[in-house]
C-alpha positions in Angstrom: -57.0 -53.3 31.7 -54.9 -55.5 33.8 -52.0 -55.6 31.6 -52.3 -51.9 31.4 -52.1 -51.3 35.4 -49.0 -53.8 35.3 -47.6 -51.6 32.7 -47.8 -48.2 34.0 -46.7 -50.2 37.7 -43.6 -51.5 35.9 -42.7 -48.7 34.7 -42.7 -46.3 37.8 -40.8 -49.2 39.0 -37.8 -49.0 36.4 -38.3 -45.0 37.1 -37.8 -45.5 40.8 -34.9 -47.8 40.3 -33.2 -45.2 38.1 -33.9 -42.6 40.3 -32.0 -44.6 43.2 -29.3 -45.2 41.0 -28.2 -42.0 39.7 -29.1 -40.6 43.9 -26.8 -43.3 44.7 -23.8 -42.5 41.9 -24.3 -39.1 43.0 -23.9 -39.4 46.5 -21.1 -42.2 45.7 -19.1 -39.0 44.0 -20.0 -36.5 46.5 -18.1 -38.9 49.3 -15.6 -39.6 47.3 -11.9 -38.8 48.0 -8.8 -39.5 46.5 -5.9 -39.5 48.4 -2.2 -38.7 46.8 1.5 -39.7 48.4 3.8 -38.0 46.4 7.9 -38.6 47.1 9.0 -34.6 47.2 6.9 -31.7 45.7 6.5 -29.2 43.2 10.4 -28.4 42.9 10.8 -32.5 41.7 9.7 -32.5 37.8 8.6 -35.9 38.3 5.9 -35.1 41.3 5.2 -32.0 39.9 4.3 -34.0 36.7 1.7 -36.3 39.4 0.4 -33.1 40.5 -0.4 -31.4 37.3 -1.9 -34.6 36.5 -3.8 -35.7 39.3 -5.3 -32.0 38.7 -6.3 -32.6 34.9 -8.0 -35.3 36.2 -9.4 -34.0 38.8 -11.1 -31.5 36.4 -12.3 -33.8 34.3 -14.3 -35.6 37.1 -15.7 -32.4 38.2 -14.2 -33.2 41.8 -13.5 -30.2 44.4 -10.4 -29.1 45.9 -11.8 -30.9 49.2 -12.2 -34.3 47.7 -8.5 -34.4 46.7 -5.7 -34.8 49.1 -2.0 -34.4 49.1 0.4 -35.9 51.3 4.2 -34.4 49.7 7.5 -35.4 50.6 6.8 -38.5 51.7 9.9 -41.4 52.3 10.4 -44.7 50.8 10.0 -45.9 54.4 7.0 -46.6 57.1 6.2 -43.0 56.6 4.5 -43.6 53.7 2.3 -46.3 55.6 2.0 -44.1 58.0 0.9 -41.3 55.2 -1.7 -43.8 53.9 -3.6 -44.2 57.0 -4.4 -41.0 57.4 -6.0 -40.5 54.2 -7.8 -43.7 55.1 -9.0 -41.5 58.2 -9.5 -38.4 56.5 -12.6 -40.8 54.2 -10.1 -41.3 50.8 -11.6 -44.3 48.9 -8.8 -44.4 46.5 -5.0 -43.9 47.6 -2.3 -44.0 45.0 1.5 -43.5 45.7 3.7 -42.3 43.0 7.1 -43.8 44.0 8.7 -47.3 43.4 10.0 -47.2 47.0 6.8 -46.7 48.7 5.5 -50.0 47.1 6.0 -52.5 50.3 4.1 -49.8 52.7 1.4 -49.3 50.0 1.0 -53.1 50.5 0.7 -53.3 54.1 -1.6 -50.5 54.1 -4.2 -52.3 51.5 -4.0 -55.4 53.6 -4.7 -53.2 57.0 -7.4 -51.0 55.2 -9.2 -54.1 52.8 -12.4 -51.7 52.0 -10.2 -48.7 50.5 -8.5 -49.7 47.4 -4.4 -48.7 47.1 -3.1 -48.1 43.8 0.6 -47.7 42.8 2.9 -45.9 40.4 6.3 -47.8 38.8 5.7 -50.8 41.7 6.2 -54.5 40.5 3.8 -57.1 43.2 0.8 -56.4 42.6 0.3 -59.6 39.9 2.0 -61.7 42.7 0.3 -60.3 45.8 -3.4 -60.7 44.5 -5.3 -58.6 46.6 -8.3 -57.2 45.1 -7.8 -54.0 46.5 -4.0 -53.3 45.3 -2.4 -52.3 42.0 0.2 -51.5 39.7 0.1 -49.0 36.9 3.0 -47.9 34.9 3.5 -46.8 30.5 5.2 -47.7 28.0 7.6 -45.0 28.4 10.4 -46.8 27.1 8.4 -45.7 23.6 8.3 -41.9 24.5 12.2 -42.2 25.6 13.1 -43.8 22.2 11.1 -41.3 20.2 13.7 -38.5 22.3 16.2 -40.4 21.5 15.7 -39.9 18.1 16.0 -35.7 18.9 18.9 -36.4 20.3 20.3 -38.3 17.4 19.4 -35.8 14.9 21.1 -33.2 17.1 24.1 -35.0 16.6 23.9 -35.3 13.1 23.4 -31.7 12.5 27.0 -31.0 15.2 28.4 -33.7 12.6 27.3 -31.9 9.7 28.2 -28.6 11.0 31.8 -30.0 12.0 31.5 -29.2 15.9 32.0 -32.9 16.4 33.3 -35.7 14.4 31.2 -39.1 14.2 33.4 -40.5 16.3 33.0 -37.9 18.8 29.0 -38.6 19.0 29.3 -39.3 22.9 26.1 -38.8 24.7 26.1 -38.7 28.7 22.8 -39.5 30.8 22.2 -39.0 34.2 20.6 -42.1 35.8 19.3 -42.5 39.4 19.4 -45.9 40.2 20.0 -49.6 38.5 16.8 -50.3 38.6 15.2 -52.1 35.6 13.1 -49.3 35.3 15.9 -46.7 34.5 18.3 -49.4 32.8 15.1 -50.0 30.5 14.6 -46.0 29.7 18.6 -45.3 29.5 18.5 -47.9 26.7 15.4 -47.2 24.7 16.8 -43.4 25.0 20.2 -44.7 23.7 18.5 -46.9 21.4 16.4 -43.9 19.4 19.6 -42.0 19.3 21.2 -44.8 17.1 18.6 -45.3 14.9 19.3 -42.4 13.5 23.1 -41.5 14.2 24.5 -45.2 13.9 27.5 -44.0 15.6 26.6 -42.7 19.0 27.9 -44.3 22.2 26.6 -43.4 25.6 28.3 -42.9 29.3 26.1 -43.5 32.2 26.4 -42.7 36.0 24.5 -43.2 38.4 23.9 -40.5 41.4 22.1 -43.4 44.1 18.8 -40.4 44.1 15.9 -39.8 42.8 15.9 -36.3 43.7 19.6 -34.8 44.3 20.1 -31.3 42.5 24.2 -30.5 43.6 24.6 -34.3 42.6 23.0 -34.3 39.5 24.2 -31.2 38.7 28.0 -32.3 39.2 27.2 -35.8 37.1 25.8 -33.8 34.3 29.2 -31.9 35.1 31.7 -35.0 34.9 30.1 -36.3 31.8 30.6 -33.0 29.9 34.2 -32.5 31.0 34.8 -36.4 29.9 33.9 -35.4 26.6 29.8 -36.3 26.4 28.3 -33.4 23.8 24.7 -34.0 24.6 22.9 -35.0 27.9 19.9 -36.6 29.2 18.5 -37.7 32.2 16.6 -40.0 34.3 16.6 -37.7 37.8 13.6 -35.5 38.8 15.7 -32.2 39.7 16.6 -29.5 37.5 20.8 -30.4 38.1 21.7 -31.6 34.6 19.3 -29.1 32.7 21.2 -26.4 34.3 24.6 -27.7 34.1 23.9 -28.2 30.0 22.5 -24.5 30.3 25.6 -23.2 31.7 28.3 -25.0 29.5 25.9 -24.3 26.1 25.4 -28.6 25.9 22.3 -29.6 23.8 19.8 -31.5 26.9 16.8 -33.7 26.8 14.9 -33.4 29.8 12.1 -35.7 31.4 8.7 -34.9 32.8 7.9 -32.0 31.9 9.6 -28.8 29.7 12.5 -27.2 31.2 12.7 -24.6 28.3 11.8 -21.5 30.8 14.9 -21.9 32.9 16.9 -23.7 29.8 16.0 -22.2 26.3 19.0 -22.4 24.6 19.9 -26.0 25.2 16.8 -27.8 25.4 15.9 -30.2 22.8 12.8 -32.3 24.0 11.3 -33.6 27.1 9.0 -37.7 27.4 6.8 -38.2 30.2 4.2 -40.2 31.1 0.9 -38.5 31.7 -0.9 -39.8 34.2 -4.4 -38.0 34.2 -5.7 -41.0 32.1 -4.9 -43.4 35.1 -5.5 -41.4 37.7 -9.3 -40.7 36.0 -9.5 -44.2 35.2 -8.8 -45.2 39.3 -11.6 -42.8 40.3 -14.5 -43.8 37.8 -13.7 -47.1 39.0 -14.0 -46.5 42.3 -16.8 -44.3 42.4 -18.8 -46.7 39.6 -18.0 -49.8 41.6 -16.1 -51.6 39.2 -12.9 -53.5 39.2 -9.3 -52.0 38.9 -6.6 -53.7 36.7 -4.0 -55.6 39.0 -1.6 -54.4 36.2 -2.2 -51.5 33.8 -0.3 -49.9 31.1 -0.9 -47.0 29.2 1.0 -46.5 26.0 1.4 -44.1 23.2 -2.2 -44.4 21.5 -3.7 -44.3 24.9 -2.0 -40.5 25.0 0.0 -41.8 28.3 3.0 -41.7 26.9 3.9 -37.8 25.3 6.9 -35.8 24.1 6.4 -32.0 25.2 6.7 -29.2 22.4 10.1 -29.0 21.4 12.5 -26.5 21.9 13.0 -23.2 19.9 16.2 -23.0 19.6 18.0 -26.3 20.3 16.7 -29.2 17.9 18.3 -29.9 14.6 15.7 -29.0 11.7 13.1 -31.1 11.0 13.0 -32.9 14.1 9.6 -33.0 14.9 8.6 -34.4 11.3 11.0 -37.3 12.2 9.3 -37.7 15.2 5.8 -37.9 14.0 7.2 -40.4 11.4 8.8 -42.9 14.3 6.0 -42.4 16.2 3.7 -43.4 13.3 6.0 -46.9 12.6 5.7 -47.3 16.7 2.0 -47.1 17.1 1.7 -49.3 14.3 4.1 -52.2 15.6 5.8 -51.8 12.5 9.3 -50.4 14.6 9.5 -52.1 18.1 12.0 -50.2 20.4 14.0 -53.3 21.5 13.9 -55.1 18.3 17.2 -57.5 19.0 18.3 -56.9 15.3 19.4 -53.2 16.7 22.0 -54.1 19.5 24.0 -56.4 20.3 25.3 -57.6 24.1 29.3 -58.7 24.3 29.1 -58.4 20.7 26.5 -61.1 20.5 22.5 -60.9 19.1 20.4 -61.9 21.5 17.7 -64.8 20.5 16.5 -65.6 24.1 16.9 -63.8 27.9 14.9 -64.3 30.9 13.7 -61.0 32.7 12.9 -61.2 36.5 9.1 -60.3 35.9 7.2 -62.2 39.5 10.2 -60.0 41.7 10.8 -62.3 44.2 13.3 -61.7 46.7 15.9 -63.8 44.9 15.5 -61.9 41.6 15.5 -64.8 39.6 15.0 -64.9 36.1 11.7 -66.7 35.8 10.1 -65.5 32.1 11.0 -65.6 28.6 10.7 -62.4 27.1 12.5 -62.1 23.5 10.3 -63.9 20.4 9.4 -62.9 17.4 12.5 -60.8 17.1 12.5 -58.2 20.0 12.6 -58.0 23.6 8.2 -57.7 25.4 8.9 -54.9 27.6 5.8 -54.1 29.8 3.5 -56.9 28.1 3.7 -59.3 31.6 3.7 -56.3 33.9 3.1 -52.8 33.6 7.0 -52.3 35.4 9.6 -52.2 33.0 11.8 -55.3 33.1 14.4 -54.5 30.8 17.6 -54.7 32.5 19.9 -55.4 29.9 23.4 -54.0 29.1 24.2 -53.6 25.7 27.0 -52.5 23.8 27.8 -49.0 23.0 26.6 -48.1 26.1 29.1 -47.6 29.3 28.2 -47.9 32.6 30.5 -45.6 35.3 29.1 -46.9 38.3 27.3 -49.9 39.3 26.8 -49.4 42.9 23.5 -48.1 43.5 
């Protein structure tokens, strides 16, 4: 009898201990907010890709409108500090930022504010910093970039073939905002999927000193068709080089997002990174109590890293059962992007190079990232640290 009262006693206990539980994840979600800082708005394809993300995600956690706040057009200065604490006011228990810029304010603001936790897109400290309540979060982008790349490439094969251009001619322009690792790192991989399949493409690069610019984008894209560049990408979050290839009839490959509405008879493909997976991922955490990643990277598998649909009148024929077949070899590890077989630097194969992973403020090279045969990209932070030139590829300008 005894054993049977400590039974049924036991048991209401474990019931009454679930009970609290699931009150308390309840009411943990129902107080949650997550709080967004976003670098321009809906009229930048990169924030607008955030956006539409943060939104998937948002959906998929069952969260209202009200839990989910948006601070846009926010400066890579002490606004964005400024930005954070008032979500921290407004009850946010997760903040993310989405721009590399806004890193050193995110970081102040997770040591002011130690109970919210601050999570940041493209940023490079938060391995060094170690505070448990800021992080890092990037993809392996470089794999959708090459995988574009590859469009391109088979683009140019088919203006070979058709005799618009010779193989000579195979000049592709991109449009790059800064030097940053991060850009040098997609340029190449972009350059580098081009190649794989049209061995003799070069690239011209220039930089505008922007993330978001439109006139001076537009005018790069511009300069790099006049000087002779037949196909253009970009790594810039306006619609300036889409348009300019839309006006002068030059194949494009965009980035974040589709730009086939406004450019249908030029565009070829578009990579991003989706970020619904992360952005999901930072909230269960939160709201389940569990730890976040100092460092996280989402890759192709993962479905971080995507290629939109691709165009319907642009891409050389069977582009997209290329794609699926590079994409296969990627996911499998059987093709690596930067495999140092595929490029050469001053003519020479690299066997050994020393990326600046731990940032600090004298940049120096401080890990060894090339063995067995290519170049770890993303593998000792989520950042890219690529920041390479290679040949084939010509750099304009240097200064930003």
């Amino acid at each position: 009898m005894l054993k049977k009262v400590l039974s049924i006693i036991l048991c209401a206990t474990l019931l009454v201990s679930f009970a609290l539980v699931a009150t308390s994840c309840s009411n943990s979600k129902s107080d949650f907010k997550l709080g967004v800082i976003l670098l321009h708005d809906e009229d930048s394809t990169y924030d607008l890709n955030f956006i539409n993300a943060v939104k998937d995600a948002q959906k998929q956690l069952g969260l209202k409108d009200s839990q989910v706040i948006f601070k846009r057009g926010i400066p890579e200065g002490n606004e964005c500090y400024e930005a954070a604490a008032d979500l921290v006011d407004e009850g946010c228990k997760v903040i993310f930022a989405d721009s590399f810029g806004h890193e050193p304010y995110m970081i102040k603001a997770a040591k002011k504010f130690p109970e919210v936790q601050f999570c940041h897109a493209t940023g490079t400290k938060a391995h060094t910093e170690g505070l448990k309540n800021y992080h890092n979060a990037f993809a392996s982008i470089y794999e959708g970039r090459f995988l574009a790349g590859v469009a391109a490439g088979l683009k140019l094969n088919e203006m070979i073939a058709d005799g618009k251009i010779t193989a000579e001619n195979a000049k592709m322009g991109y449009v790059g905002a800064f030097t940053y690792a991060e850009v040098i790192s997609g340029l190449t991989a972009f350059y580098l999927g081009a190649k794989y399949v049209c061995p003799s493409v070069t690239m011209d690069v220039q930089f505008t000193g922007s993330w978001y610019k439109e006139d001076a984008e537009k005018n790069t894209a511009l300069s790099l068709i006049n000087s002779g560049c037949v196909l253009i990408s970009q790594h810039a979050d306006s619609m300036g080089a889409p348009s300019a290839c839309e006006e002068k009839g030059v194949p494009n490959v965009s980035y974040n997002g589709s730009t086939e509405a406004d450019c249908p008879n030029t565009f070829i493909v578009s990579s991003k990174i989706d970020w619904a997976p992360y952005v999901k991922y930072i909230c269960e955490s939160v709201i389940n109590g569990t730890e976040i990643k100092a460092d996280w990277c989402g890759d192709l598998k993962s479905g971080s890293v995507k290629l939109t649909d691709l165009g319907k009148k642009a891409p050389a024929a069977d582009t997209q059962k290329k794609i699926d077949e590079v994409k296969a070899l990627l996911e499998s590890g059987k093709l690596h992007v930067f495999d140092t077989s595929t490029f050469t630097v001053d003519g020479k194969k690299l066997d050994s190079y020393l990326a600046d992973v731990d940032t600090d403020e004298n940049y120096e090279k401080d890990t060894e990232v090339i063995k067995d045969g290519y170049f770890h990209e993303s593998e000792y932070r989520s950042a890219p640290y690529f920041d390479i030139r290679i040949d084939g590829i010509n750099f304009l300008n240097e200064k930003y």
